[in-house]
Backbone bond lengths (Angstrom), bond angles and torsions (degrees), N, CA, C in turn:
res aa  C-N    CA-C-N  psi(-1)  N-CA   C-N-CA  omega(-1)  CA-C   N-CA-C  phi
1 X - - - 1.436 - - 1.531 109.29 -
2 X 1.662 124.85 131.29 1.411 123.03 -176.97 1.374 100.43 -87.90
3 X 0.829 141.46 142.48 1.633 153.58 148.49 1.494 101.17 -74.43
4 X 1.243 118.41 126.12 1.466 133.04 169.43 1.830 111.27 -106.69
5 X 0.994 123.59 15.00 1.311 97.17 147.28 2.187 113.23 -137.06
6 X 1.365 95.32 27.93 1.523 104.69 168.94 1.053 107.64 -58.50
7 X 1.745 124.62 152.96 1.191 143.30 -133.39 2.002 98.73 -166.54
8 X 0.932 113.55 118.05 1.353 117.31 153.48 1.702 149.98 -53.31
9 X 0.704 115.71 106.37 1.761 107.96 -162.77 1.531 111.22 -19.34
10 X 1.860 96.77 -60.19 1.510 95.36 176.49 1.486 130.50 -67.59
11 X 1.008 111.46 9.35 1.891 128.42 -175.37 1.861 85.87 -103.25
12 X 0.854 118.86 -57.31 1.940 113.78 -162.10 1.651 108.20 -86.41
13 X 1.446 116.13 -32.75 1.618 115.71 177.26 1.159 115.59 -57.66
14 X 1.137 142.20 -33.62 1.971 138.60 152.99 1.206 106.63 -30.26
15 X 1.263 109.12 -80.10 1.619 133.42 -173.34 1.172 96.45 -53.87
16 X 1.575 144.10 -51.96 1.626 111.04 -169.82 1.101 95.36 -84.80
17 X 1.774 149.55 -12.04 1.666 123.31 177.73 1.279 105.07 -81.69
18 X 1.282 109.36 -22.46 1.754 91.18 174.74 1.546 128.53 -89.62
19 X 1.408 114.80 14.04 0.763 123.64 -170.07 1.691 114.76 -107.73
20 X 1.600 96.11 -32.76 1.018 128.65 -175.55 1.542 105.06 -73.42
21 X 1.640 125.98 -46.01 1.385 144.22 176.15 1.302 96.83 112.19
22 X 1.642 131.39 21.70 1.188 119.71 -172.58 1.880 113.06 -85.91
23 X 1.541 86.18 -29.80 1.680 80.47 -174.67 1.599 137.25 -52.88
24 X 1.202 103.82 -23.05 1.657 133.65 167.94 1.863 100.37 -52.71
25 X 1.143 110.21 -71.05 1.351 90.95 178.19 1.447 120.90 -92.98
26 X 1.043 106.72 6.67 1.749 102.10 148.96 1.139 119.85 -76.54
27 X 1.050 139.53 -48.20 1.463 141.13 143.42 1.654 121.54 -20.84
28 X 1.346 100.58 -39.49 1.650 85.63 -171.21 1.758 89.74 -102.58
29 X 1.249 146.94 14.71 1.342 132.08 150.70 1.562 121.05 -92.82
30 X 1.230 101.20 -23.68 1.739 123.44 141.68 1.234 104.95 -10.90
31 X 1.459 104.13 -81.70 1.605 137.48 -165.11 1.460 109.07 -70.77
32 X 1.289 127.13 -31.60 1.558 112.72 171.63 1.016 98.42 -94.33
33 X 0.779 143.23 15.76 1.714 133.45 163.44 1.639 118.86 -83.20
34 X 1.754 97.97 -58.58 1.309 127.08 -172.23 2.155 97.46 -69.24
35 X 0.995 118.82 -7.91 1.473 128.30 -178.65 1.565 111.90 -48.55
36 X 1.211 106.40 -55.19 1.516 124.46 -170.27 1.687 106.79 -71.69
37 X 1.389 119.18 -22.69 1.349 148.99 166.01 1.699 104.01 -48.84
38 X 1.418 96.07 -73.63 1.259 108.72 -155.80 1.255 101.67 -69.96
39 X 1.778 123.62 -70.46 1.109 131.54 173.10 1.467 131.34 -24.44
40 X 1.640 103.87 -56.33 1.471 114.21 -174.38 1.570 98.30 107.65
41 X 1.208 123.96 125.89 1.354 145.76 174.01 1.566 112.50 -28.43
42 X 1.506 98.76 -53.55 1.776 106.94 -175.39 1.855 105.30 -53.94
43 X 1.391 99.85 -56.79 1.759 95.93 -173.57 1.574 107.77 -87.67
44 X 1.638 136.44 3.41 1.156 151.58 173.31 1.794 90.47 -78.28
45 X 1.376 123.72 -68.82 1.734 106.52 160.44 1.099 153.03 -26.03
46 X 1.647 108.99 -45.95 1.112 112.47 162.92 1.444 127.17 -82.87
47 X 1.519 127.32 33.00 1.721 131.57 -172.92 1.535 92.51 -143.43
48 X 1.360 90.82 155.19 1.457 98.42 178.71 1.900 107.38 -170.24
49 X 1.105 122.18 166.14 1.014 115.34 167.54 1.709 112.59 72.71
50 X 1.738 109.00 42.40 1.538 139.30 -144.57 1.665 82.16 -86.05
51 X 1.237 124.40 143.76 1.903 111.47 135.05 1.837 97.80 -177.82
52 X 1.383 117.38 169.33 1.214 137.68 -162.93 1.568 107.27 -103.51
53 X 1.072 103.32 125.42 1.742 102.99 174.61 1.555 104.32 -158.78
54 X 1.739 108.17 112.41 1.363 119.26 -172.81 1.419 105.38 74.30
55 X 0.618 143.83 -3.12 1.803 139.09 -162.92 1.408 107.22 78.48
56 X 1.209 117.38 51.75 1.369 104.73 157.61 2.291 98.40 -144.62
57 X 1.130 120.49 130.51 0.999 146.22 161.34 1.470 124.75 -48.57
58 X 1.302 123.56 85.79 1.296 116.98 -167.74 1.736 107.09 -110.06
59 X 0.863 100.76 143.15 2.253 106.26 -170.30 1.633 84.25 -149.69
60 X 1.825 99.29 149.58 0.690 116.82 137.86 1.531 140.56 -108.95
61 X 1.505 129.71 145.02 1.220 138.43 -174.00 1.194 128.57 -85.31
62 X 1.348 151.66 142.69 1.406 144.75 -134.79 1.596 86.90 -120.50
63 X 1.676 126.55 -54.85 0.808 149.17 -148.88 1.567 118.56 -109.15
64 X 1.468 131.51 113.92 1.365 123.57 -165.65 1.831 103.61 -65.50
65 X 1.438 112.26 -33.57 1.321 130.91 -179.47 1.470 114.73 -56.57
66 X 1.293 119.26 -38.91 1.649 127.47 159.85 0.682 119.04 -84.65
67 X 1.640 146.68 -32.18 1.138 148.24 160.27 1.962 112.17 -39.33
68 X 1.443 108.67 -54.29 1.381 105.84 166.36 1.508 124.12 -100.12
69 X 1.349 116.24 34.41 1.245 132.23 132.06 1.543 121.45 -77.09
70 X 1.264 102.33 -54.49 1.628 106.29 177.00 1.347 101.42 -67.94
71 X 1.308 114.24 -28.05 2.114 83.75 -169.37 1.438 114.46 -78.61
72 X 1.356 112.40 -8.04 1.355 133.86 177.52 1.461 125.25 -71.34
73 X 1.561 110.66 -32.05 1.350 109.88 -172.64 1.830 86.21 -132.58
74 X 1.713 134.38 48.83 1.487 138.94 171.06 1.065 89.06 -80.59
75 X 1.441 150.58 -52.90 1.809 110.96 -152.68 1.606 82.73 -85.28
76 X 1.035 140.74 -72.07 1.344 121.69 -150.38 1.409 117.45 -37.73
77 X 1.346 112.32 -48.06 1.373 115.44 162.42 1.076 131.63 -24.87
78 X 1.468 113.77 -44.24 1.413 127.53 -157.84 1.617 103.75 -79.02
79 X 1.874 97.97 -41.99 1.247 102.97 174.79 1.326 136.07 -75.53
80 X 1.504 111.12 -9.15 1.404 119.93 173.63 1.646 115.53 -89.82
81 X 1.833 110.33 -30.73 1.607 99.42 147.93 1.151 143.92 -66.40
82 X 1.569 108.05 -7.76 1.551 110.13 -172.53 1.661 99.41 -93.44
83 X 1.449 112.74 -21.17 1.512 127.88 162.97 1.388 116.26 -41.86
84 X 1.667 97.40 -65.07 1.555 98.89 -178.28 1.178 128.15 -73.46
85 X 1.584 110.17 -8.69 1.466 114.60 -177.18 1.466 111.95 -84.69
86 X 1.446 87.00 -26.97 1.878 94.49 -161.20 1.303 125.24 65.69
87 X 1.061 97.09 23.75 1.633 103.62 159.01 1.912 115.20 -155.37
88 X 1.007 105.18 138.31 2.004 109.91 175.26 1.853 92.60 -51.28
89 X 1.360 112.67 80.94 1.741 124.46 153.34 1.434 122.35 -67.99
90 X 1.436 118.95 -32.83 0.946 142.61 -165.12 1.418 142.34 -148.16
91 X 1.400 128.06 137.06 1.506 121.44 -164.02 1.101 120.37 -131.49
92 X 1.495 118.24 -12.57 1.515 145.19 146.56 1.500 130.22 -135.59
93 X 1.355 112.46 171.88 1.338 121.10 139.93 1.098 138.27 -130.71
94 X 1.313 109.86 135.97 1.719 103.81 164.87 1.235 132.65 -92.37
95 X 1.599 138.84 137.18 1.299 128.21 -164.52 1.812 101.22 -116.55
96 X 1.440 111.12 140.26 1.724 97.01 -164.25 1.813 81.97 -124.45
């Protein structure tokens, strides 16, 4: 017997995380993941202590020298994680 209105996991799992409010923070573990991606390994080393709160991105920096590297190139940043996420995760960062 065919069932005509069956549905695929990957067709309904959107729809129940967003429904659910889950996709938001799937999205932002997305984004600490995809970090080391974006950044590049060398300045992905020197941060640590990564996580999402409100949409804004807070890391801390090991190095005062990366620290004003990163504050230098934060919106682009922002826009190349929200790239990889594929979704607006983020709207700043803060570097501590």
């Amino acid at each position: 017997m065919k069932r005509r209105n069956s549905q695929t996991l990957a067709e309904v799992l959107p729809h129940v995380l967003k429904v659910q409010h889950l996709d938001v923070r799937l999205n932002e573990v997305r984004l600490i993941k995809l970090w080391p991606e974006v950044v590049g390994k060398s300045l992905a080393d020197q941060t640590e202590n990564l996580y999402v709160k409100n949409g804004v991105l807070h890391l801390h920096v090991r190095s005062a020298i990366v620290r004003n590297e990163l504050m230098l190139i934060r919106q682009s940043l922002v826009e190349k994680l929200n790239e990889a996420v594929g979704a607006p995760t983020v709207h700043d960062i803060v570097l501590r």
